[in-house]
C-alpha atoms as one frame of an Amber mdcrd trajectory, in Angstrom:
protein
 160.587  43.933  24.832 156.694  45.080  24.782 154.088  43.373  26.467 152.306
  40.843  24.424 149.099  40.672  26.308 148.353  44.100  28.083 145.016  45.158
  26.518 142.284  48.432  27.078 139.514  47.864  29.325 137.031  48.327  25.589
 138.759  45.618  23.989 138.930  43.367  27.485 134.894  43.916  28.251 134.709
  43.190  24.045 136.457  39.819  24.522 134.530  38.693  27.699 131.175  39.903
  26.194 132.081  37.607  23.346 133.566  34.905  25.793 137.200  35.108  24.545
 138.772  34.163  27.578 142.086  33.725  28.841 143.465  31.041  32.059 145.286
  34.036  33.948 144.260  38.094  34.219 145.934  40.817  35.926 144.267  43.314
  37.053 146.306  45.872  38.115 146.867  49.636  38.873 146.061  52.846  41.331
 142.204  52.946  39.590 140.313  50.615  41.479 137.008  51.535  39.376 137.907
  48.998  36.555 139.557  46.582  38.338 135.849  45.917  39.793 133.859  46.456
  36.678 136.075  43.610  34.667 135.885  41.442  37.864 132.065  41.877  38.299
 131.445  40.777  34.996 133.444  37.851  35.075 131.734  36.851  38.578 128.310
  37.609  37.145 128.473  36.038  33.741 131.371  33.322  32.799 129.197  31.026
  34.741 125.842  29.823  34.211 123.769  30.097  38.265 123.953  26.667  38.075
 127.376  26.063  37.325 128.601  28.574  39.960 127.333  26.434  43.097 130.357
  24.067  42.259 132.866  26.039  39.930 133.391  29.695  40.792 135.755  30.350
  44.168 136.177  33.987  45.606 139.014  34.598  47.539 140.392  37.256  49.197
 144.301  37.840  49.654 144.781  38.625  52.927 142.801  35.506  54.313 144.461
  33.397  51.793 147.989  32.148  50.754 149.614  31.519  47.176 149.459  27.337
  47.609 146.024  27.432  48.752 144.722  29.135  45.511 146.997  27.192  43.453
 145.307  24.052  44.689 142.299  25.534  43.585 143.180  26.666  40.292 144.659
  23.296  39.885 141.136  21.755  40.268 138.862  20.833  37.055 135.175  22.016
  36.584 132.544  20.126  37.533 129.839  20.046  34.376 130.824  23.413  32.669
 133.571  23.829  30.675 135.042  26.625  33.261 135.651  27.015  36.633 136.363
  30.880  37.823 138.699  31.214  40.268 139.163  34.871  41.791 141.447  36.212
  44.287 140.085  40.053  45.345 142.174  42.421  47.275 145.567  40.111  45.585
 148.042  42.985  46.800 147.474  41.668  50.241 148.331  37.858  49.351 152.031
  37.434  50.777 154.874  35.945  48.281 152.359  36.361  45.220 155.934  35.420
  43.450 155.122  32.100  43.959 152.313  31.763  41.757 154.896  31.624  38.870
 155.101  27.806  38.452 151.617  27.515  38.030 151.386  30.742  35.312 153.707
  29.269  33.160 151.984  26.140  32.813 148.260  26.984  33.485 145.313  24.891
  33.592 143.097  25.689  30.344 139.940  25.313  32.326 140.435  27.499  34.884
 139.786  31.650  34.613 142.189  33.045  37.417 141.358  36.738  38.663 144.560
  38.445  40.431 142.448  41.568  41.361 145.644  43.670  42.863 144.632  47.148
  44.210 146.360  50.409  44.573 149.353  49.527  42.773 151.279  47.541  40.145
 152.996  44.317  39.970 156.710  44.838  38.935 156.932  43.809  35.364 160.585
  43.323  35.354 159.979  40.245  37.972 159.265  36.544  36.390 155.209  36.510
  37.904 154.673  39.283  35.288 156.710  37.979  32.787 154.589  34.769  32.842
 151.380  36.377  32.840 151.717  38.400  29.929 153.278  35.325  28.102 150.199
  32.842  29.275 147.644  35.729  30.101 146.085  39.112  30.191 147.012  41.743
  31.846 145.150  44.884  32.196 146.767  48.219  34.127 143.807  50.311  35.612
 146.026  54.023  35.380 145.566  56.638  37.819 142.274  58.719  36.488 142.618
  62.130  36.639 140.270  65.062  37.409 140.755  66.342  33.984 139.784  63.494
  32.095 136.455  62.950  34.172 133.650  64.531  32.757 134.342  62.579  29.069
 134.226  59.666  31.515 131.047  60.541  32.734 129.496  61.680  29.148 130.512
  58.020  27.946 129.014  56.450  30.825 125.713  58.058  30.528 125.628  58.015
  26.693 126.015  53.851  26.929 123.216  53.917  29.287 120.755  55.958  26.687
 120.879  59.070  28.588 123.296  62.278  27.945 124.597  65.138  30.624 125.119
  68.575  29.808 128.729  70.133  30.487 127.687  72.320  33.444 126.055  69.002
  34.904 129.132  66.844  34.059 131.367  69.452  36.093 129.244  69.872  39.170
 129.904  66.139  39.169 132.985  66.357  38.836 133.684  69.257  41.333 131.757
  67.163  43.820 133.079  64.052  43.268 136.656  64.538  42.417 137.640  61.151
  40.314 136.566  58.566  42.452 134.526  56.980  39.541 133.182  54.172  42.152
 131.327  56.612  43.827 130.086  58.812  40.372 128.893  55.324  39.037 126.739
  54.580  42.177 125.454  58.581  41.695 124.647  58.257  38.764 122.653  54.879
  38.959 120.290  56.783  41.875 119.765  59.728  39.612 119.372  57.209  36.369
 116.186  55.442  38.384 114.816  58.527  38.524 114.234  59.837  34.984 113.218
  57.891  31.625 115.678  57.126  28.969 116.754  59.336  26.222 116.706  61.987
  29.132 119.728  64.877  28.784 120.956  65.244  32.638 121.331  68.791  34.040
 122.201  70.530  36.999 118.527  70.385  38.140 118.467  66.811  38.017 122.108
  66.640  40.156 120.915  69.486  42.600 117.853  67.385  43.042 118.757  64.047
  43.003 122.173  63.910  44.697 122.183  66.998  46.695 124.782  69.287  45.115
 123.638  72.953  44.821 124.098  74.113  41.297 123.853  77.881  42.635 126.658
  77.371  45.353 129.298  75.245  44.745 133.298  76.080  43.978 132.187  76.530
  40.073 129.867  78.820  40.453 132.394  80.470  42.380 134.709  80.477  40.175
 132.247  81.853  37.514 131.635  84.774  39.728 134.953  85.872  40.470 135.865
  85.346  36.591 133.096  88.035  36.124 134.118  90.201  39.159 130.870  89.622
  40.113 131.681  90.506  43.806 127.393  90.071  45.054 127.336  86.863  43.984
 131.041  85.851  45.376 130.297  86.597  48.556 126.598  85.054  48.671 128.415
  81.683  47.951 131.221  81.971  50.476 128.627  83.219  52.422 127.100  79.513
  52.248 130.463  77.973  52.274 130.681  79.385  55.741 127.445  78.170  56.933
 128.651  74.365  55.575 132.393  74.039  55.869 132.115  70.560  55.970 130.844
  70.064  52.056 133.045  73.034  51.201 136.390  73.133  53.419 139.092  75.636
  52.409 141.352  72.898  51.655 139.131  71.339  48.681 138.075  74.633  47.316
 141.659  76.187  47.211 143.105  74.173  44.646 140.216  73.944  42.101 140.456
  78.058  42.212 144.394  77.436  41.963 143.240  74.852  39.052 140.999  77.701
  37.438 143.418  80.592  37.933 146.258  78.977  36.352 144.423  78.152  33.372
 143.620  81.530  33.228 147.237  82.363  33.126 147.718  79.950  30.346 145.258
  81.469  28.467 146.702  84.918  28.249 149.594  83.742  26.555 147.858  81.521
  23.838 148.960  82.597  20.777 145.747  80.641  19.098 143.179  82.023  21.214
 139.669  80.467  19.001 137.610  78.314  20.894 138.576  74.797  20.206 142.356
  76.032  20.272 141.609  77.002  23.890 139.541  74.619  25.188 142.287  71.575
  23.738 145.388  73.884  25.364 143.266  73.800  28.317 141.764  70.383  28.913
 138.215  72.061  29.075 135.093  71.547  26.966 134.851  74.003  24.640 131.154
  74.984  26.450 133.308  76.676  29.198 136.197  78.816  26.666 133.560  81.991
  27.636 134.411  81.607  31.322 137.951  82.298  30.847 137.900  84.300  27.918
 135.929  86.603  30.796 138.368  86.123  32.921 141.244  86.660  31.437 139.379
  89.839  30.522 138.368  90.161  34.236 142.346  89.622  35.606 145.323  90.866
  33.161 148.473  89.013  33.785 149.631  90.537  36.411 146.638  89.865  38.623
 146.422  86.538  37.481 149.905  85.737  38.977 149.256  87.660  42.358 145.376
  85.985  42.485 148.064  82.488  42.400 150.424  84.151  44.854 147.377  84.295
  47.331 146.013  80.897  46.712 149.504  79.009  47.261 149.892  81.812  50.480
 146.254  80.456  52.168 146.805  77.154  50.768 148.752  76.720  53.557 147.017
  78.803  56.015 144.320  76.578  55.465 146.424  73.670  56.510 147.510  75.433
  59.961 150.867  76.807  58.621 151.143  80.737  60.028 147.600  80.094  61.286
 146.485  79.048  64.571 142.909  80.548  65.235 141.411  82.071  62.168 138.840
  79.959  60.901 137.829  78.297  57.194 135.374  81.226  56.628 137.532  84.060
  57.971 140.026  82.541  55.817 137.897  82.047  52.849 136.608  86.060  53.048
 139.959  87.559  53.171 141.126  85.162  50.125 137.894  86.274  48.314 138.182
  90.093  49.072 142.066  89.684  47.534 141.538  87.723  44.660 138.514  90.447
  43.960 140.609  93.838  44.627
């Protein structure tokens, strides 16, 4: 049977910016990042100021229990035609079953939050069942690496600003997909520069502190050229600051990089936008592999792989007692490169 009520987080912020709302959401999944934005905005604007003094609760799961919030969502608002009831960190609230009496029959009048973190709620049990019958509910998916820098282009363009690609993937390379912390990046660099601005890797190097000359991209850039100088100036620098640029976080974007590479040489459609949708890339970087697939024939490719997976685990103290990140990182280099 398919869910009645699960909904996108476009058309969710569309209803509440229109104040369609609904007595029970969900909020559910491994991506915390819109869990917080739909919460925040129910928080900051169901409610008049004045109407939150005596009708918006916050409560968090593990100080709380199921029959306390139900006596709270039973509750009616006090001048205002809502009260908001929400219940952060709800993966923590024991027997969260027993909120199913109160789903099926829910007070109109009340807006309950189950903000539940780092997981799902089974939807074969009856507390799901009733939400999506009486409710909303919204699953925040896993977000992965790949799908990050559209995130990022869509954030800035709604804020009047736009990024370039190579700014977009220093982001990204920095930040991995935690889009809590990109968001709170971004807003620094935003107060910084005017509207209508296009963000590049100037304004990232500058304003949050990630080198656009020496970082695992440009790395990657170099050894896709065979440009051995510049290889070793960067590792050079990853040496000097292991802790921005361990082995371990460098290893599998170059694994990332190499088997795309790989990919590539067997692409039987090999024009840009061909490549860059086989590849999950912006078509902006299609040159970087088409130069390194030029850079590393097949063969290469898979032995360049071979000696990622083999220091992969070096890196992680397997066959490896004493040699250090940058040893490690120069002979990995000086292979990949001969």
């Amino acid at each position: 049977m398919a869910e009645k009520n699960s909904i996108s987080f476009d058309n969710l912020m569309s209803d509440l910016k229109n104040q369609i709302y609904h007595p029970v959401y969900l909020l559910h999944g491994e991506e915390s990042y819109f869990i917080d934005v739909i919460s925040d905005f129910i928080e900051e604007h169901v409610l008049s100021d004045m109407e939150k003094e005596f009708n918006q609760t916050i409560v968090y799961g593990k100080d709380s229990d199921v029959l306390t919030v139900m006596s709270y969502a039973k509750r009616f608002p006090m001048m205002a035609n809502y009260q908001v009831l929400i219940v952060k960190e709800a993966q923590d609230l024991a027997k969260i079953e027993d909120f199913q009496p109160y789903i099926e029959n829910p007070l109109t009048s009340t807006i309950l939050v189950l903000c539940y973190k780092y997981g799902k709620l089974d939807k074969r049990k009856g507390l799901y069942k009733a939400i999506d019958k009486n409710g909303v509910a919204f699953e925040s998916a896993k977000f992965y690496d790949n799908k990050v820098p559209d995130w990022i282009n869509d954030y800035v363009r709604q804020r009047n600003y736009s990024i370039n690609p190579k700014a977009a993937a220093l982001l990204t390379e920095f930040l991995g997909a935690d889009l809590g912390k990109i968001a709170n990046e971004i807003q620094k660099l935003l107060i910084n520069i005017p509207p209508g601005t296009e963000i590049n890797e100037d304004y990232v190097e500058k304003n949050i502190g990630i080198s656009k000359d020496f970082n695992v991209f440009e790395l990657q850039r170099a050894l896709g050229r065979k440009d051995i100088v510049q290889a070793n100036y960067i590792i050079r620098y990853f040496a000097a600051n292991p802790r921005e640029n361990p082995l371990v976080k460098v290893i599998p974007i170059l694994s990332s990089f190499f088997t795309k590479v790989l990919t590539y040489h067997y692409l039987p459609d090999k024009s840009k936008n061909a490549v860059a949708s086989a590849l999950s890339v912006n078509p902006y970087f299609v040159a970087d592999y088409q130069q390194a697939a030029k850079s590393f024939p097949v063969g290469k490719t898979v032995s360049v792989i071979s000696s990622l997976r083999e220091y992969d685990l070096k890196a992680k103290g397997v066959d490896n007692s004493s040699t250090s990140d940058g040893e490690l990182m120069r002979e990995l280099i000086f292979k990949i490169l001969h």
